[in-house]
BATISE-558244 format. One record per residue: residue in one letter; chain; x, y, z of N, C-alpha, C, O in turn. Coordinates in steps of 0.1 Angstrom, whole numbers, plus 5000, padded with zeros to 4 digits. Layout:
NODE  residu  chaine   n.u   n.v   n.w  ca.u  ca.v  ca.w   c.u   c.v   c.w   o.u   o.v   o.w
NODE       A       A     X     Y     Z     X     Y     Z     X     Y     Z     X     Y     Z
...
***
This chain:
NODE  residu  chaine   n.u   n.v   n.w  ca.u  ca.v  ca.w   c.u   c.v   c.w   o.u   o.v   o.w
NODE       X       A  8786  6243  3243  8788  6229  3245  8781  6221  3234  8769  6223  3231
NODE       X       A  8788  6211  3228  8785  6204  3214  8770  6193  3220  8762  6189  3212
NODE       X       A  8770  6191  3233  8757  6181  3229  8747  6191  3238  8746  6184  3249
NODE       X       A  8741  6201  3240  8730  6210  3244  8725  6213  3231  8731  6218  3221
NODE       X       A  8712  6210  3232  8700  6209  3221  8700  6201  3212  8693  6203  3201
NODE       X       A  8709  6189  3215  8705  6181  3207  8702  6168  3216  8704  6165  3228
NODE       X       A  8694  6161  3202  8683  6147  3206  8696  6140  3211  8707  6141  3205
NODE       X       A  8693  6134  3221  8704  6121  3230  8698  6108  3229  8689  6106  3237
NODE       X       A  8701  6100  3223  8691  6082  3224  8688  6080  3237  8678  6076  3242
NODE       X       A  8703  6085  3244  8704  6077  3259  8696  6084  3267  8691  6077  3276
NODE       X       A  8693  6094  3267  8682  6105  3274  8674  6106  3270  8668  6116  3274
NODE       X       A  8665  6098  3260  8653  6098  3251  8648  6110  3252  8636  6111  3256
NODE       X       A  8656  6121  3248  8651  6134  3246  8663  6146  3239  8673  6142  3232
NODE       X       A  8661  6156  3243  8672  6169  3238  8675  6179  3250  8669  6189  3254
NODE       X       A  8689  6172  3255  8693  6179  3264  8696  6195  3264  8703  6201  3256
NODE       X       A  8688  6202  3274  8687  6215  3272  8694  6217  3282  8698  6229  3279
NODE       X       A  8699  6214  3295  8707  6222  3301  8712  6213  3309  8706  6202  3309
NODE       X       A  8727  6215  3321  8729  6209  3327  8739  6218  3340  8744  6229  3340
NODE       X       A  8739  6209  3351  8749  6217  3363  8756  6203  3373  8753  6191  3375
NODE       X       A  8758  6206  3375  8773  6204  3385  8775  6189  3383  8773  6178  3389
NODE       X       A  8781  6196  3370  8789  6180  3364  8803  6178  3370  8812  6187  3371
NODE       X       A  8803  6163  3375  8814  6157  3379  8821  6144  3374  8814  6135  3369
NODE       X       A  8832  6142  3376  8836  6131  3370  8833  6120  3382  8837  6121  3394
NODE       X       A  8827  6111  3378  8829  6099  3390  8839  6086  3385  8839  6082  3373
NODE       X       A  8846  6081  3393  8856  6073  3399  8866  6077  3388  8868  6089  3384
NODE       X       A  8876  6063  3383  8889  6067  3385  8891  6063  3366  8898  6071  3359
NODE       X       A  8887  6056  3363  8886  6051  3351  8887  6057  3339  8882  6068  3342
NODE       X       A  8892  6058  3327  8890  6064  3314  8893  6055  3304  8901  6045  3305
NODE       X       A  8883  6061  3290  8885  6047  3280  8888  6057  3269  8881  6067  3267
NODE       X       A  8903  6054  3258  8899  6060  3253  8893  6057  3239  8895  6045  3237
NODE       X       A  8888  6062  3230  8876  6058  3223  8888  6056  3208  8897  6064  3205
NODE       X       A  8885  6048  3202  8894  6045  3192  8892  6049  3179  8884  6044  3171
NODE       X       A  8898  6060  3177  8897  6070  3160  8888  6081  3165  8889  6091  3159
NODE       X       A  8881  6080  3174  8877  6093  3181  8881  6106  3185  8875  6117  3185
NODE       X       A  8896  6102  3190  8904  6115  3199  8895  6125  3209  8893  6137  3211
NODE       X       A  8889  6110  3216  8887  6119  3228  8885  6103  3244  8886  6091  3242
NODE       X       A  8883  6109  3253  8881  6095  3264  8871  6096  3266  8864  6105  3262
NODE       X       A  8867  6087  3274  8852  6082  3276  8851  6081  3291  8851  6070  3297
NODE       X       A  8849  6091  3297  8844  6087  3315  8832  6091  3317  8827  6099  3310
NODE       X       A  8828  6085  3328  8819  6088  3337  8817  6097  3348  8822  6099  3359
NODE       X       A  8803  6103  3338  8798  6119  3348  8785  6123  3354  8775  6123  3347
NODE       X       A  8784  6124  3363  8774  6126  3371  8770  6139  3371  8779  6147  3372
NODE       X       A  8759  6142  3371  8752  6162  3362  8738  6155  3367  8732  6145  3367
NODE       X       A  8736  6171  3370  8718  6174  3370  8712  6177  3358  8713  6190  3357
NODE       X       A  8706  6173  3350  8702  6174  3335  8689  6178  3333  8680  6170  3338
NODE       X       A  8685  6190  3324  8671  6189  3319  8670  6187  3308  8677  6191  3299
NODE       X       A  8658  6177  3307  8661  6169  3293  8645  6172  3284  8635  6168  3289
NODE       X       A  8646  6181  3272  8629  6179  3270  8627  6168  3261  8633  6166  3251
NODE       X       A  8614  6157  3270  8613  6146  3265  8600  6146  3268  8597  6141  3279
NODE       X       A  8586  6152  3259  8575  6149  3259  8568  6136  3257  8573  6131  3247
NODE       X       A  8558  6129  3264  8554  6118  3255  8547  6119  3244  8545  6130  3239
NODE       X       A  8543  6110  3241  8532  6108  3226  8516  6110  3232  8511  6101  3238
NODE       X       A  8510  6121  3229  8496  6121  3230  8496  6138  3242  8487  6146  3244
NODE       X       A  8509  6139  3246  8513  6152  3256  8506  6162  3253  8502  6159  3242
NODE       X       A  8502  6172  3255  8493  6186  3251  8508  6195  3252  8515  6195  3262
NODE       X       A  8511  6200  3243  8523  6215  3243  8516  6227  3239  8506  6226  3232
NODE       X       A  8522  6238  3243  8516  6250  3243  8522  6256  3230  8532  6249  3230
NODE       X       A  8524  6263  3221  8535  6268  3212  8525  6280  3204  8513  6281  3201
NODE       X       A  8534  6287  3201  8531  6297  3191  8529  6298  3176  8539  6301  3171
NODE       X       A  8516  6297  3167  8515  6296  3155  8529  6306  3152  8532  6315  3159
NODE       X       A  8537  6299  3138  8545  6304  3134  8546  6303  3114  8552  6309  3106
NODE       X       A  8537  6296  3115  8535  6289  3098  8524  6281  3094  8525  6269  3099
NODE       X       A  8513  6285  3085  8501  6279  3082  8505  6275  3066  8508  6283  3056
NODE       X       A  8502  6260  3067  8496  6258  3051  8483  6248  3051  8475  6242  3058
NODE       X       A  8487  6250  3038  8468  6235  3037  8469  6222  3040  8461  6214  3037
NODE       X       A  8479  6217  3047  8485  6203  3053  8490  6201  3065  8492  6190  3069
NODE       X       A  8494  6217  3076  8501  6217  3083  8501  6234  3091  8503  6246  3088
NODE       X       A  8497  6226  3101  8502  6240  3115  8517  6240  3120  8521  6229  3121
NODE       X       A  8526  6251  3121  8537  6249  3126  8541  6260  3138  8536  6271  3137
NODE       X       A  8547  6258  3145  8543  6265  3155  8557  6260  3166  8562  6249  3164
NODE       X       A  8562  6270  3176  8573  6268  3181  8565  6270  3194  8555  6278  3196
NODE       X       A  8573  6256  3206  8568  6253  3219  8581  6257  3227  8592  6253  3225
NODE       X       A  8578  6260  3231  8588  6269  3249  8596  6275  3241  8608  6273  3245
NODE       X       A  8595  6286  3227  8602  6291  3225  8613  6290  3218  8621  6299  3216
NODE       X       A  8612  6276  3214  8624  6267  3213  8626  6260  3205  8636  6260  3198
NODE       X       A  8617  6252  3205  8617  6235  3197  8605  6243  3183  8598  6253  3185
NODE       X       A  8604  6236  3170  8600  6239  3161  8591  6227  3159  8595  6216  3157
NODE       X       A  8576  6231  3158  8569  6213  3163  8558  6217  3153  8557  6229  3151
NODE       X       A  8551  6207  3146  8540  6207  3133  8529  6194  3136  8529  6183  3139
NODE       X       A  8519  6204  3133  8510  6195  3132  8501  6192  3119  8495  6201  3112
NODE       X       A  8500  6178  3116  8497  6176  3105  8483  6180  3098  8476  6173  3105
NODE       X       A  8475  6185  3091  8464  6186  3090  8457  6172  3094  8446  6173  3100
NODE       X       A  8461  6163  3091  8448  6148  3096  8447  6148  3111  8439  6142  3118
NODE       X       A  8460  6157  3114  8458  6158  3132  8451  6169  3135  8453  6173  3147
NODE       X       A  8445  6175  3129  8434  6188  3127  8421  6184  3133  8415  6174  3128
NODE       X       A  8417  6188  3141  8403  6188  3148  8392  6192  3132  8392  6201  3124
NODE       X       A  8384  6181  3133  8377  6183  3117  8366  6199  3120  8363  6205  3111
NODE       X       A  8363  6201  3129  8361  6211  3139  8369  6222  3122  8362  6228  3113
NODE       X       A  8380  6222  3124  8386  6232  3112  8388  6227  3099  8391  6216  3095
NODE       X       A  8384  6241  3091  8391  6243  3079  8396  6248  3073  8396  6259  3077
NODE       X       A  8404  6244  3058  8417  6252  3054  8411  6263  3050  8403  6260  3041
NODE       X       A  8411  6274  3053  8409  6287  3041  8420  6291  3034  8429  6297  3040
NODE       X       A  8419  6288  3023  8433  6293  3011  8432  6308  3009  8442  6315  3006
NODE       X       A  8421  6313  3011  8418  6327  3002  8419  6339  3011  8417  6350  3007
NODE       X       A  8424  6335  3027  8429  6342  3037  8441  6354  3033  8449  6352  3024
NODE       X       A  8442  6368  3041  8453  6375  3035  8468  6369  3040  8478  6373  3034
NODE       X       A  8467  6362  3049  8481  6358  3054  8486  6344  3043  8478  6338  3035
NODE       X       A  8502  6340  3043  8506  6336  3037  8504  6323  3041  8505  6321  3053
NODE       X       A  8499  6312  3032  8494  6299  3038  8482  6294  3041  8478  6282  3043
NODE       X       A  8474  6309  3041  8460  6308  3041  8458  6310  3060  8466  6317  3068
NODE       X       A  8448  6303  3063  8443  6298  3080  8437  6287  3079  8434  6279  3070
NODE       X       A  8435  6287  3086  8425  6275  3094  8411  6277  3104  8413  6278  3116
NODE       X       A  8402  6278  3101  8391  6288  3108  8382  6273  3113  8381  6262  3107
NODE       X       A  8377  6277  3124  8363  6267  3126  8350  6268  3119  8342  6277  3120
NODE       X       A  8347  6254  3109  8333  6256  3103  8323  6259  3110  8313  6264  3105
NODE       X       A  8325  6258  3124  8312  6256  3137  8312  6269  3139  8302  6269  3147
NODE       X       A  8315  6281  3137  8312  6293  3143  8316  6307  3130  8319  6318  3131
NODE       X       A  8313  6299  3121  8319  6309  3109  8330  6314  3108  8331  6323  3100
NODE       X       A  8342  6308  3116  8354  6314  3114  8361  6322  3125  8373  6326  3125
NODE       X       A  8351  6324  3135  8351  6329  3145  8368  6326  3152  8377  6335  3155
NODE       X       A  8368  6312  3155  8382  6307  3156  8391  6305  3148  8389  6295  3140
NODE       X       A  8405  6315  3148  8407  6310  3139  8428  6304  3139  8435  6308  3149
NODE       X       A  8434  6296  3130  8450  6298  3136  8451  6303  3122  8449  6298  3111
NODE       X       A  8457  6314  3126  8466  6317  3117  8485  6324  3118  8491  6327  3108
***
């Protein structure tokens, strides 16, 4: 289905799934240069639409000196910028992984994302 996973304005988010869509009432418009109609449907929708400031869980997937990148439910591909870095960390370039890490100054490295 052409609009699952993607961002919707009207759903202020990215529809990820949906069930027991129906058409409601009698009406259709059809949409001009479009080649298709325009009715009205009624669906149970899950929509992922986090707010701003939300805590997500995700999986390191990509470290550089500017940027954590990391995939949440598996799914969505989400980055965090280094200035949104807990000063708590820093870049290590000289790490064996590609991109370096990110280790905590407070415990020697102890913590680390890579």
């Amino acid at each position: 289905d052409g609009m699952l996973m993607r961002h919707h304005h009207q759903l202020g988010g990215v529809l990820v799934s949906y069930a027991d869509a129906r058409v409601v009432g009698t009406d259709a418009r059809i949409i001009h240069q479009a080649g298709h109609c325009d009715v009205h449907v009624r669906c149970t929708a899950r929509v992922f639409c986090p707010e701003p400031g939300r805590k997500l869980v995700g999986k390191v997937n990509k470290v550089g000196a500017d940027f954590v990148g990391l995939l949440v439910m598996g799914v969505f591909n989400a980055s965090v910028a280094s200035a949104d870095i807990s000063d708590e960390f820093i870049h290590n370039p000289i790490d064996a992984s590609p991109g370096g890490c990110w280790e905590s100054a407070e415990d020697n490295g102890e913590h680390r994302i890579a």
